[in-house]
Backbone as a ProteinNet text record, in pm:
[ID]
protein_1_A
[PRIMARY]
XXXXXXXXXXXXXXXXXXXXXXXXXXXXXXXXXXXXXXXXXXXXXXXXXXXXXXXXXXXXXXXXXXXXXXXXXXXXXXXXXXXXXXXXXXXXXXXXXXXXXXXXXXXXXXXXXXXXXXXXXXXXXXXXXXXXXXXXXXXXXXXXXXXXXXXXXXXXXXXXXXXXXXXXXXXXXXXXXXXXXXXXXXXXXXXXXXXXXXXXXXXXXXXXXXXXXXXXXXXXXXXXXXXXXXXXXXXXXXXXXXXX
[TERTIARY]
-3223.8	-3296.5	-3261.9	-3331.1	-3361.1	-3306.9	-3249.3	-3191	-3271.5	-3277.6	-3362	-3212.4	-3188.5	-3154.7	-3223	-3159.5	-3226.2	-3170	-3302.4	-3227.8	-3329.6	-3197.6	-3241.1	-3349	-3417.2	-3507.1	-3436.4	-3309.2	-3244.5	-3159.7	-3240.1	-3187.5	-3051.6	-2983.2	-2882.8	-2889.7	-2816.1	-2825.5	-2760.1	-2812.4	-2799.1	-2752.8	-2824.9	-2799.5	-2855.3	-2912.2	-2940.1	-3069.3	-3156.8	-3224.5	-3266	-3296.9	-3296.3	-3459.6	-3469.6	-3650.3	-3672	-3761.8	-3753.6	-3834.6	-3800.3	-3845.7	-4048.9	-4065.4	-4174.9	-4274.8	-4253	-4307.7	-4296.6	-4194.2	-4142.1	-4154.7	-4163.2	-4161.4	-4224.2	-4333.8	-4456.4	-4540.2	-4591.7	-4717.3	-4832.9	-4976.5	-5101.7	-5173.3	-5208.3	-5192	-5430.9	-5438.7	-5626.3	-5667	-5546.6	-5567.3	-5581.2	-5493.8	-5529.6	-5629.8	-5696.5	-5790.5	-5918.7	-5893.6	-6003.4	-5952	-5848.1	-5897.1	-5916.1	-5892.7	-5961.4	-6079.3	-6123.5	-6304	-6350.4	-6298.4	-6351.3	-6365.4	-6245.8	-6178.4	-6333.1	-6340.5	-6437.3	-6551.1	-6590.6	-6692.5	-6765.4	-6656.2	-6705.2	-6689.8	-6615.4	-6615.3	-6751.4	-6862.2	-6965.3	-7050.5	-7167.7	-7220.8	-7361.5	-7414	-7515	-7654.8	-7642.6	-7778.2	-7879.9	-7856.5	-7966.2	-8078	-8176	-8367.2	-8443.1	-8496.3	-8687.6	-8784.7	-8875.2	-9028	-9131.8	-9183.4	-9218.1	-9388.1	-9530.5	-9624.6	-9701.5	-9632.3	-9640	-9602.1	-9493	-9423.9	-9454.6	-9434.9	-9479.5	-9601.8	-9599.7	-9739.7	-9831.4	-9974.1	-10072.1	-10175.9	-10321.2	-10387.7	-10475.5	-10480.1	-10538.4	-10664.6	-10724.9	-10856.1	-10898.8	-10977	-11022.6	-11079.3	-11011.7	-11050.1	-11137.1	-11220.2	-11345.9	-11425.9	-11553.3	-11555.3	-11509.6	-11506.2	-11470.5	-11526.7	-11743.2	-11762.3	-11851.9	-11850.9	-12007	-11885.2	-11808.3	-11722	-11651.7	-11644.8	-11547.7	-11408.6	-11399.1	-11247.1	-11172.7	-11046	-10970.9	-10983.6	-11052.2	-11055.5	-10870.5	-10887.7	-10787.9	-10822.4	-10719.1	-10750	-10692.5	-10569.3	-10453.6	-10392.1	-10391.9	-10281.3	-10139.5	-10130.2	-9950.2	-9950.9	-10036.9	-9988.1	-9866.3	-9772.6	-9660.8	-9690.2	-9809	-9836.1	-9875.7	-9898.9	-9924.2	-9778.8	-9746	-9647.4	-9617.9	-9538.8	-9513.4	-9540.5	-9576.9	-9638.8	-9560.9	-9557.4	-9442.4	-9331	-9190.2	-9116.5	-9147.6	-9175.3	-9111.6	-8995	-8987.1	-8852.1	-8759.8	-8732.8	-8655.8	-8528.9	-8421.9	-8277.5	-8341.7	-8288.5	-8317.7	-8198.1	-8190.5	-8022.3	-8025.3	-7881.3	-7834	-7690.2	-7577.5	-7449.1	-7378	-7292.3	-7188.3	-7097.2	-7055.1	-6945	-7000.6	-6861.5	-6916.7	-6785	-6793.7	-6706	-6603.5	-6410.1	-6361.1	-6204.1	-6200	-6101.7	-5990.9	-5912.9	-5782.3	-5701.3	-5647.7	-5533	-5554	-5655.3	-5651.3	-5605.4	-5678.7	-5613	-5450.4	-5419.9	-5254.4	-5197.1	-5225.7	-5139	-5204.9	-5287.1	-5280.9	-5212	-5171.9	-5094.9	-4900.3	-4889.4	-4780.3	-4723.7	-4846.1	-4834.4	-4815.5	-4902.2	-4875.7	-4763.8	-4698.6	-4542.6	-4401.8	-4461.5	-4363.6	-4412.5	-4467.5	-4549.9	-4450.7	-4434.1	-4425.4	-4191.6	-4171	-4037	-3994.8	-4059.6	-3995.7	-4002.5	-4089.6	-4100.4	-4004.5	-3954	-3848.2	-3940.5	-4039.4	-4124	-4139.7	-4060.4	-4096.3	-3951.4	-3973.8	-3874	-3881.4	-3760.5	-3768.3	-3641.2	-3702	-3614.2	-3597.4	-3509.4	-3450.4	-3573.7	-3620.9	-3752	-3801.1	-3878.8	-3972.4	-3931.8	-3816.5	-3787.6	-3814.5	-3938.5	-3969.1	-3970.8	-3865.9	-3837.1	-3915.1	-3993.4	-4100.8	-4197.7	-4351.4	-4481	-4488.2	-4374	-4428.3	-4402.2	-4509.6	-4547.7	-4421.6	-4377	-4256.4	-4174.3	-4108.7	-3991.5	-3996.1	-4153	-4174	-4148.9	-4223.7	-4229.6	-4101	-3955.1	-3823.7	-3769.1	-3794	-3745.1	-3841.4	-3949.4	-3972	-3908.1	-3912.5	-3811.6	-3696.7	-3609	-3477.3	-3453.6	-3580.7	-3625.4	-3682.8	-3723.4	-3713.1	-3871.2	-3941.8	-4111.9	-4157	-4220.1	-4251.6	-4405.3	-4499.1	-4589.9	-4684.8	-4748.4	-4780.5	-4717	-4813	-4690.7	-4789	-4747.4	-4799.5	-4709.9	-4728.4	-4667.1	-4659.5	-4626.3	-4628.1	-4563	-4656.3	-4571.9	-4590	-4548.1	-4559.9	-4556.2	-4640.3	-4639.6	-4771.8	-4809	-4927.7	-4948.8	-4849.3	-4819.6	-4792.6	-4902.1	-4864.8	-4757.9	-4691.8	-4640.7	-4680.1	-4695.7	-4769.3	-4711.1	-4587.1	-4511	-4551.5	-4506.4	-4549.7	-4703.2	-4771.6	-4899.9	-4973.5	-4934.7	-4925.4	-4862	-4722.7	-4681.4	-4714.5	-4740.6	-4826.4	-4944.2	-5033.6	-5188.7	-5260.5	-5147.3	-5195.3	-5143	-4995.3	-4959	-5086.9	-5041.1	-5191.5	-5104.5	-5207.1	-5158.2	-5066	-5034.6	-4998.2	-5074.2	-5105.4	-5137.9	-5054.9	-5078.3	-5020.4	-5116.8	-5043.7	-5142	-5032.7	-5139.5	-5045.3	-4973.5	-4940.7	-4824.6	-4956.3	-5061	-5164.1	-5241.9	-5297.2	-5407.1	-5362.8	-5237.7	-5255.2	-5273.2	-5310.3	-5413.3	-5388	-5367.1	-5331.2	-5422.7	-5484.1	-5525.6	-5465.5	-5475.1	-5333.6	-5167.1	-5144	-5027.2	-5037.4	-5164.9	-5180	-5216.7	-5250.7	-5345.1	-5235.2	-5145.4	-5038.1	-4897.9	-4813.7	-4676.4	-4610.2	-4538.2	-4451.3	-4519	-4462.8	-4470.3	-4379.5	-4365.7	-4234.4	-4287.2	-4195.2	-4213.1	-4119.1	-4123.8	-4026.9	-3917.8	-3845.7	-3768.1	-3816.8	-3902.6	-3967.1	-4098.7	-4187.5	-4305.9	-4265.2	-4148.9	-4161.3	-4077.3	-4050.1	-3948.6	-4092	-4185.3	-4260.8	-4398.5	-4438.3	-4541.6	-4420.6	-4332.3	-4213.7	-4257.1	-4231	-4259.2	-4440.1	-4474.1	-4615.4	-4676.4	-4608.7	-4650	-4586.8	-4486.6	-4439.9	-4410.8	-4498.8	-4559.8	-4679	-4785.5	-4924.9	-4854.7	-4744	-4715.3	-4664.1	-4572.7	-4507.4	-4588.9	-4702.2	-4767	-4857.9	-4871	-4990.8	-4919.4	-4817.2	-4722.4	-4671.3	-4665.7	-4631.1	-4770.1	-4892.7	-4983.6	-5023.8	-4984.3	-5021.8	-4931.7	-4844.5	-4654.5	-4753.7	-4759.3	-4842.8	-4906.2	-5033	-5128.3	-5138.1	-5067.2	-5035.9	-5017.5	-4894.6	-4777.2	-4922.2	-4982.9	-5059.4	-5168.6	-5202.9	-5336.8	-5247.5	-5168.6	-5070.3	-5053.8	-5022.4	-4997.2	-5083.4	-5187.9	-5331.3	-5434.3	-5408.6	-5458.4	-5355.2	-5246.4	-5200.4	-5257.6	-5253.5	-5248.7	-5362.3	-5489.7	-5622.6	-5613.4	-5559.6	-5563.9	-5506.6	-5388.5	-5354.2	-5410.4	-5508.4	-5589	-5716.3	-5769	-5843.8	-5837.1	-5688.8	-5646.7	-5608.1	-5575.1	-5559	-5710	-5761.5	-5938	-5956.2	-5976	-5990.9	-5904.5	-5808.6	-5701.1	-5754.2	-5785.2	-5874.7	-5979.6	-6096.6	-6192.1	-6176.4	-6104.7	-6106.5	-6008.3
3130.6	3243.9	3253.3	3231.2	3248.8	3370.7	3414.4	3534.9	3528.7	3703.9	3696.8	3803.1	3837.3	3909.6	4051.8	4154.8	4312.5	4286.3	4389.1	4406	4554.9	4602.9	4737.1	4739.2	4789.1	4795.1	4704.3	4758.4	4709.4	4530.5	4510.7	4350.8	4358.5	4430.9	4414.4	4381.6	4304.9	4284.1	4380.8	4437.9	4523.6	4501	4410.4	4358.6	4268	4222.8	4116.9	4140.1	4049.5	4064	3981	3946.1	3838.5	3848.3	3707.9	3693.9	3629.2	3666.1	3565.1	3436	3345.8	3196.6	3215.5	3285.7	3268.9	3348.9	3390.9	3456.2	3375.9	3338.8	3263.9	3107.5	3062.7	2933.6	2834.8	2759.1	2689.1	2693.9	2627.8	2657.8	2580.6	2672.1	2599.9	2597.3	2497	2467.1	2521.3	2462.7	2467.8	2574.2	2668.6	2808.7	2848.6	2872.1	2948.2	2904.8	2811.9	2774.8	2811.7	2843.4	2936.6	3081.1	3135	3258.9	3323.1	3234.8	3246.9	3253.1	3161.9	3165.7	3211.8	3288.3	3378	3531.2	3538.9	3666.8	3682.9	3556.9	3559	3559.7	3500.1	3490.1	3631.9	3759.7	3851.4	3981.2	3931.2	3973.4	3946.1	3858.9	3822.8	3934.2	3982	4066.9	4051.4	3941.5	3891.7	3999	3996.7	4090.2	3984.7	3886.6	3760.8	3808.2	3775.5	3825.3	3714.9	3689.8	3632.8	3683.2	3706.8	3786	3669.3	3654.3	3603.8	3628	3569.8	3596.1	3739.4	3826.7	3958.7	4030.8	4011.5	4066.8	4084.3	3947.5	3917.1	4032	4017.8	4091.9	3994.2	4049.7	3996.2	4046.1	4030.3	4066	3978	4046.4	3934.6	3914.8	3943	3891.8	3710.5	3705.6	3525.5	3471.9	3392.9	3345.9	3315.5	3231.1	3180.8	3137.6	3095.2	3102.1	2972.8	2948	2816	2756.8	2697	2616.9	2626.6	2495	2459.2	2467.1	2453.4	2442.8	2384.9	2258.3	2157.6	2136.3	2250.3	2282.5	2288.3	2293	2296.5	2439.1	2484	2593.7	2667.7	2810.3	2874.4	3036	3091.4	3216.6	3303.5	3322	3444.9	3384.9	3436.7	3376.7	3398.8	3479.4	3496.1	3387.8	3242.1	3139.5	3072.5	3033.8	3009.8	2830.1	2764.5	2653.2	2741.5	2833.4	2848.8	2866.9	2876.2	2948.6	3083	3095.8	3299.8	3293.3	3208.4	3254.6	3325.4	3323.5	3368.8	3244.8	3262.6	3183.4	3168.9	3043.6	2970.1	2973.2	3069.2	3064.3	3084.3	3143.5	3154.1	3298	3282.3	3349.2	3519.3	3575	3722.7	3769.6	3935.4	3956.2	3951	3932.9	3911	3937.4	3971.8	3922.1	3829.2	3811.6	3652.6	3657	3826	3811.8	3730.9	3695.1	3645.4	3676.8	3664.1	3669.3	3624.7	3669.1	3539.2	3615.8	3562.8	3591.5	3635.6	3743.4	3825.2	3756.9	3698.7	3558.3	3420	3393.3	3302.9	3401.4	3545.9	3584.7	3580.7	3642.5	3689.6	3562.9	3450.6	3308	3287.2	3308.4	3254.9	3351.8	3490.4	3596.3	3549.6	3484.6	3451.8	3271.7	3198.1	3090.1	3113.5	3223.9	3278.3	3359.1	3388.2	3493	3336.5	3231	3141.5	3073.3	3048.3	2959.4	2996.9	3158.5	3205.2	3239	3202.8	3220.6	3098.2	2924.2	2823.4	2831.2	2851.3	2831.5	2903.9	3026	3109.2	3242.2	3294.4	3361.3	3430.3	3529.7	3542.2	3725.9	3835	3923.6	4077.3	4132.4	4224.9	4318.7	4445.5	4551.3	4627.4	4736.3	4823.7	4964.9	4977	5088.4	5086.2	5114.8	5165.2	5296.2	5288.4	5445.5	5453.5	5504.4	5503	5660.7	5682.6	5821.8	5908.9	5831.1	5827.7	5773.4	5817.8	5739.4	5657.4	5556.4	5490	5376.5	5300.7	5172.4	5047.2	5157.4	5061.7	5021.5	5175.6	5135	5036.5	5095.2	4955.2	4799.9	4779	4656.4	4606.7	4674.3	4688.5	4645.1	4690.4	4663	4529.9	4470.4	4373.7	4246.1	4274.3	4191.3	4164.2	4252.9	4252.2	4195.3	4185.9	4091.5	3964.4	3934	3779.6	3740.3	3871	3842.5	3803.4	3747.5	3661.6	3691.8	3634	3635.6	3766.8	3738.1	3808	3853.3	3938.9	4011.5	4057.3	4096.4	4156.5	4260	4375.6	4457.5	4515.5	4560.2	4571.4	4668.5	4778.9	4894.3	4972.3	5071	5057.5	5221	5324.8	5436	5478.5	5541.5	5604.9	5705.3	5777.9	5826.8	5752.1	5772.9	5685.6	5762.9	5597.7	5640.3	5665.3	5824.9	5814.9	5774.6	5783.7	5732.8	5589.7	5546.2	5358.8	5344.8	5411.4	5391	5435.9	5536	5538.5	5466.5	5356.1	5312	5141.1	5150	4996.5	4968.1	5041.9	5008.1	4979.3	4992.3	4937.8	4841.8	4791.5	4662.3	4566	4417.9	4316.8	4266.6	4175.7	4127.3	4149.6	4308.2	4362.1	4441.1	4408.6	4483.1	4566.6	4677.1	4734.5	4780.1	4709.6	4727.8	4767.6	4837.5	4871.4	4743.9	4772.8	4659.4	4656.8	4720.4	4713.4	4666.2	4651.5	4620.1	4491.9	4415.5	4265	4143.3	4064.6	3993.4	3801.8	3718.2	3598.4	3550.6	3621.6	3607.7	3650.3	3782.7	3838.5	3743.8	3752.8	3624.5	3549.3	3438.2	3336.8	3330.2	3426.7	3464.1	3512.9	3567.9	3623.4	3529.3	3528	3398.3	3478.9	3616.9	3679.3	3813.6	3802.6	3878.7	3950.5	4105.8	4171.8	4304.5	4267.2	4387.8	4472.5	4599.8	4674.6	4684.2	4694.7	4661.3	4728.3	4846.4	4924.7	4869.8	4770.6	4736.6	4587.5	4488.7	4373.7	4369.4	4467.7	4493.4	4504.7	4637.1	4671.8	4550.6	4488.4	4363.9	4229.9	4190.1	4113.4	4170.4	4310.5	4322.1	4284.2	4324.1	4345.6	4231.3	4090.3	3950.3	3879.9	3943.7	3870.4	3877.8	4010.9	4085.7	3996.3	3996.3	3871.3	3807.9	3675.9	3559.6	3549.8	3675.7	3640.7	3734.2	3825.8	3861.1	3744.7	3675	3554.8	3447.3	3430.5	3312.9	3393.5	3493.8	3588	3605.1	3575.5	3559.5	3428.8	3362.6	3218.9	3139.8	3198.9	3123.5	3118.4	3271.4	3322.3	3296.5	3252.9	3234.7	3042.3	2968.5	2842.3	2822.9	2891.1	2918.5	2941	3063.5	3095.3	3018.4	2968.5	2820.6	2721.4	2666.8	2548.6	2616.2	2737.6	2798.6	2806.3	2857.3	2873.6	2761.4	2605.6	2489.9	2364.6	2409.7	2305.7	2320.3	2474.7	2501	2473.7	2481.1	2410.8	2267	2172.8	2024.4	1988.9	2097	2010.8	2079.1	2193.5	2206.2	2112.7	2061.6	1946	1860	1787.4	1662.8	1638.2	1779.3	1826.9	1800.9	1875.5	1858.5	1696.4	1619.5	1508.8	1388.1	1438.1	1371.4	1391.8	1550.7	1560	1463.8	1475.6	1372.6	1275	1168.6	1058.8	989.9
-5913.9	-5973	-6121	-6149.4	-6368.7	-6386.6	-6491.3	-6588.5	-6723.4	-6750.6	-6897.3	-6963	-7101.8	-7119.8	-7153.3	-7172.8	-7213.3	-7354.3	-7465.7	-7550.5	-7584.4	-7716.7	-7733.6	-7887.2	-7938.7	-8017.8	-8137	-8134	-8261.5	-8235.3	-8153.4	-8107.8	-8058.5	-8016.9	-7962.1	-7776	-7685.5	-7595.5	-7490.2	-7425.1	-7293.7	-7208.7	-7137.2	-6971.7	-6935.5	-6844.1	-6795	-6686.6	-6648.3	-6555.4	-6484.1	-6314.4	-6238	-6242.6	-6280.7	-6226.9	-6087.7	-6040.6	-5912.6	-5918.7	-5838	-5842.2	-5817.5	-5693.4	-5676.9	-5772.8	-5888.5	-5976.8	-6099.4	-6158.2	-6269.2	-6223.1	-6163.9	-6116.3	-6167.6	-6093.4	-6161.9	-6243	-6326.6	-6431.2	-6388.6	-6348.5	-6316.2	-6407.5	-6497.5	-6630.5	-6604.1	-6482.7	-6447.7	-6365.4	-6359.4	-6336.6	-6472.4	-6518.5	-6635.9	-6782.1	-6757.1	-6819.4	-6729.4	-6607.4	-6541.6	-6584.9	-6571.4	-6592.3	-6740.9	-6816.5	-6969.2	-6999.9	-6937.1	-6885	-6875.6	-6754.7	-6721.8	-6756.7	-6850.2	-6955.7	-7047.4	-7114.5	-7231.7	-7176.8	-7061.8	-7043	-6983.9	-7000.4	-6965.5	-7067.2	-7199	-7303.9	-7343.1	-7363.7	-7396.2	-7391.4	-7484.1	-7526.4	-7471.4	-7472.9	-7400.2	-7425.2	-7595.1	-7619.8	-7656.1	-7651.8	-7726.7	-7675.5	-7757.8	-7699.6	-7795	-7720.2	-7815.6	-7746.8	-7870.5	-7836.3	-7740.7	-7642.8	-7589.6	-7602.9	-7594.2	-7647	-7616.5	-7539.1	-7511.4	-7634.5	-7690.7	-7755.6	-7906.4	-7954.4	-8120.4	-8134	-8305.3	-8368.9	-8396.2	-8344.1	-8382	-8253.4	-8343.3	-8220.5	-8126	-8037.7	-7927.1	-7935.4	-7995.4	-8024.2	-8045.3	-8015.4	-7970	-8159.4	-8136.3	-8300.1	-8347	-8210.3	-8284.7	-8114.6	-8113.3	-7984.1	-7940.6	-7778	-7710.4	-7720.1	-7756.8	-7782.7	-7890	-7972.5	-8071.7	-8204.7	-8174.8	-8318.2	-8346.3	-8271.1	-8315.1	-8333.8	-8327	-8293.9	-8172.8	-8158	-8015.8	-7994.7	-7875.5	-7826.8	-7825.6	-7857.6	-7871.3	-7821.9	-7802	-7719.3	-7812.6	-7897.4	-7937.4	-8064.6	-8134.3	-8238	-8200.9	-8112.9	-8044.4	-7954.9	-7944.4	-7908.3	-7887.5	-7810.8	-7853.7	-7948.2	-7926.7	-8008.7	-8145.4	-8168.4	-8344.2	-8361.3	-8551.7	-8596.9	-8591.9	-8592	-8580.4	-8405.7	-8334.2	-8235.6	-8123.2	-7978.9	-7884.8	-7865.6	-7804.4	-7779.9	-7612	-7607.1	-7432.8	-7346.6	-7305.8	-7200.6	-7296.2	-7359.4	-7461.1	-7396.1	-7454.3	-7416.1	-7415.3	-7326.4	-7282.7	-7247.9	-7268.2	-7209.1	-7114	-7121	-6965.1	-6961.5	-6846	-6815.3	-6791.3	-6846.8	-6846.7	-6751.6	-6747	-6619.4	-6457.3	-6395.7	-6298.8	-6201.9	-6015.7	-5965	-6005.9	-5961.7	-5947.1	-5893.1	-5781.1	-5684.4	-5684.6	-5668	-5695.5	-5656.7	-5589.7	-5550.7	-5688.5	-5680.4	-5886.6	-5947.1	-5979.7	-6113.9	-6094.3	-5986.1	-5974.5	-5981.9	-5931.2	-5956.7	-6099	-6161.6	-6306.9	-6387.3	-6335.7	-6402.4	-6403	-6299.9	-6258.4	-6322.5	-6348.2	-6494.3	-6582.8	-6607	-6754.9	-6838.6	-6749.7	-6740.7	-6730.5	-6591.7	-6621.1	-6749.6	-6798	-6911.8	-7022.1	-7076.3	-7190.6	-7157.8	-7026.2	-6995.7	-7076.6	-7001.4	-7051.1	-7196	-7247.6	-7418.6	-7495.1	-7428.5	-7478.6	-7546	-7519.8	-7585.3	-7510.8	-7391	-7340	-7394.5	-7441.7	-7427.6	-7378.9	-7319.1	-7218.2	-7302.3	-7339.4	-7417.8	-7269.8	-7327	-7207.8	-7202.5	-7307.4	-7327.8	-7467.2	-7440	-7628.5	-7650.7	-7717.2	-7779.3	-7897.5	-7937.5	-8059.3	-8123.7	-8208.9	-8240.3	-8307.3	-8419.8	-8486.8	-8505.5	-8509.1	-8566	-8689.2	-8683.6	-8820.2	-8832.3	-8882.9	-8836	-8925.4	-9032.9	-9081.2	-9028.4	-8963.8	-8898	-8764.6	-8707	-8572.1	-8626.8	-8764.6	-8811.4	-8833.9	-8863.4	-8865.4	-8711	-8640.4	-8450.2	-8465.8	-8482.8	-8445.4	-8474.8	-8617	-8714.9	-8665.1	-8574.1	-8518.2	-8405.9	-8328.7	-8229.3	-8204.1	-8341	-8392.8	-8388.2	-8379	-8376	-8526.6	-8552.4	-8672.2	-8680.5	-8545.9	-8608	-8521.8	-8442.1	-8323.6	-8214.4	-8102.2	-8027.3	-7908.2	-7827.5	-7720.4	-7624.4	-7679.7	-7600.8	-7495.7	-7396.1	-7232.7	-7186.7	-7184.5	-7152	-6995.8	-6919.5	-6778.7	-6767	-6681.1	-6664	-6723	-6611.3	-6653.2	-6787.9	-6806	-6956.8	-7037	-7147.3	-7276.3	-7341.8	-7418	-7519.4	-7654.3	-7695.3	-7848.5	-7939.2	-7974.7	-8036	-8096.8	-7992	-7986.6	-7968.3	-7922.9	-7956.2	-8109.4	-8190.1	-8333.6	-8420.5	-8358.3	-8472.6	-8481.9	-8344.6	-8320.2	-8381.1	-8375.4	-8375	-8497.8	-8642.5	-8740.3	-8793.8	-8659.8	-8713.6	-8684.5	-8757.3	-8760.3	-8702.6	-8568.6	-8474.2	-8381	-8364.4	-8230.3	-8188.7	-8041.4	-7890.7	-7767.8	-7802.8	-7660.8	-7523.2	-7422.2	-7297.6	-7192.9	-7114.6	-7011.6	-6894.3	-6802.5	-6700.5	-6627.2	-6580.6	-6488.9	-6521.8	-6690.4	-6725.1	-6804.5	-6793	-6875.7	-6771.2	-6849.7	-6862.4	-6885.7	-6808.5	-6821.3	-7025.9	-7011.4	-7164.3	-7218.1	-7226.8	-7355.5	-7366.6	-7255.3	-7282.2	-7368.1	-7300.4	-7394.1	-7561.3	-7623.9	-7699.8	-7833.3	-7763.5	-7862.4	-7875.9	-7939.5	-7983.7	-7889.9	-7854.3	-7810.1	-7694.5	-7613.1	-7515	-7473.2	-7533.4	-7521.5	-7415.4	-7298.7	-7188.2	-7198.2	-7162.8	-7158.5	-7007.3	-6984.6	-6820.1	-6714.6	-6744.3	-6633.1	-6609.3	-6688.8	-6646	-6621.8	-6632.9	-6623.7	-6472.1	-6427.5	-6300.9	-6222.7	-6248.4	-6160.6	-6121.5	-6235.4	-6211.6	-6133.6	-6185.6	-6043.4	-5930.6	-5885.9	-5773.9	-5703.2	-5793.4	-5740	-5747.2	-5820.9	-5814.7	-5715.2	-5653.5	-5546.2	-5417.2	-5395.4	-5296.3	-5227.3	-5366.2	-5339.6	-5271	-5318.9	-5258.2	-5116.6	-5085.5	-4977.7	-4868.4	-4874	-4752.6	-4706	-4838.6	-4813.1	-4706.8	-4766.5	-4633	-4513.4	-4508.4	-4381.6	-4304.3	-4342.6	-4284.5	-4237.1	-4307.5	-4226	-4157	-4132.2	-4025.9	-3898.3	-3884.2	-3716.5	-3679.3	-3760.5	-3723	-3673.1	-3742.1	-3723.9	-3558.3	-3568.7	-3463.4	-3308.1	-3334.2	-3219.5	-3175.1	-3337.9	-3256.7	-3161.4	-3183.7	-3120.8	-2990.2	-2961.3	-2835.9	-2773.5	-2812	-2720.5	-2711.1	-2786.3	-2768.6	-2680.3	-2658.6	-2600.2	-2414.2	-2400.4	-2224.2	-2220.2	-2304.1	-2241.8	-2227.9	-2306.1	-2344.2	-2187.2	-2140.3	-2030	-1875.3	-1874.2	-1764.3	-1784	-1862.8	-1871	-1801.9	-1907.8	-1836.5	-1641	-1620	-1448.5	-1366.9	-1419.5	-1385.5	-1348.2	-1497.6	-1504.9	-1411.4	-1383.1	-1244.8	-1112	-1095.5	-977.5	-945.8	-1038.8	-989.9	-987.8	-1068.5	-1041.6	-924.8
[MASK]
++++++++++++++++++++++++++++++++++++++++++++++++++++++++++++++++++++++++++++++++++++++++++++++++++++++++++++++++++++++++++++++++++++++++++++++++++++++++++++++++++++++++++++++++++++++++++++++++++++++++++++++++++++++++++++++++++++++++++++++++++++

């Protein structure tokens, strides 16, 4: 079992904390390039439009007649063959989001947490005590924590912190999100990922909950097919002794 250390705003070290294996463990390098995918692909705005020959200006009136004129008969100048005319099948809004299964996200949530452990980018303070709204002194605690460029902050409890939510939000290139609402993207997206010990304790639990009801469901069920297929295989074979 892996150890992280605690530290306090002012970079000093606290305590210690056990991660567990089945949370911190492996990296699914084609999970989480799915659930990025799928992040953006539902960030997408999807207002695109073209005027289609309904749409454009111009009037529908017939240009000239269909025959005795030598010309290629034509009906509209909102033709989509003239210029200016309508577009063909052309992009309309629409939504980008699409399904995608709560067992991927939580194992690509659980890459993305071991991902940012091995690299060393990965840090856990004892709380955000932020005494005051001001974005200097935050920029001061980060500095002390060895954040350089970007950041991603991770905070846990349904009460915000205003504090830290006023002194964050005009640093460039820091994010604060809650422990419920991050995101195998935000990980990736930011250099540093700093949780606080009450939301990186409570997502441990709740990532390794997924894993182990999932294998506590499938021991039994193994176990009971084998039981209830062997006693038919051998009243068969009894049958089959009889007649012959």
């Amino acid at each position: 079992m892996a150890t992280i250390d605690i530290h306090n705003l002012s970079g000093e070290k606290v305590g210690t904390l056990d991660l567990a294996d089945e949370v911190f463990g492996a990296i699914n390098e084609d999970l989480l390039w799915e659930a990025v995918k799928h992040y953006r692909a539902a960030q997408r705005a999807g207002t695109h439009a073209t005027k289609n020959k309904k749409l454009v200006s111009g009037a529908g009136k017939k240009l000239w007649k269909q025959k005795g004129t030598g010309r290629a008969r034509v009906g509209s100048i909102r033709s989509p063959l003239w210029r200016h005319g309508g577009t063909v099948h052309g992009p309309q809004p629409r939504s980008y989001d699409y399904a995608f299964p709560r067992k991927k996200l939580m194992g690509a949530l659980r890459s993305a947490l071991a991902s940012k452990l091995a690299d060393g980018k990965l840090i856990v303070v004892n709380a955000f005590d932020v005494k005051e709204p001001k974005s200097k002194l935050f920029r001061a605690a980060l500095d002390a924590l060895n954040v350089e460029t970007t950041a991603l902050l991770v905070e846990a409890g349904r009460d915000s912190n205003r504090n830290l939510t006023l002194s964050s939000r005009n640093l460039d290139g820091v994010e604060l999100v809650n422990s419920t609402a991050v995101h195998p993207y935000h990980l990736l997206r930011y250099d540093r990922a700093i949780f606080s010990q009450p939301a990186i304790e409570a997502l441990q639990v709740s990532l390794k909950n997924s894993t182990s009801k999932r294998k506590q469901k499938d021991t039994p069920e193994e176990g009971s097919k084998k039981a209830t297929r062997a006693p038919r295989r051998r009243a068969r074979n009894e049958k089959a002794a009889e007649v012959a």
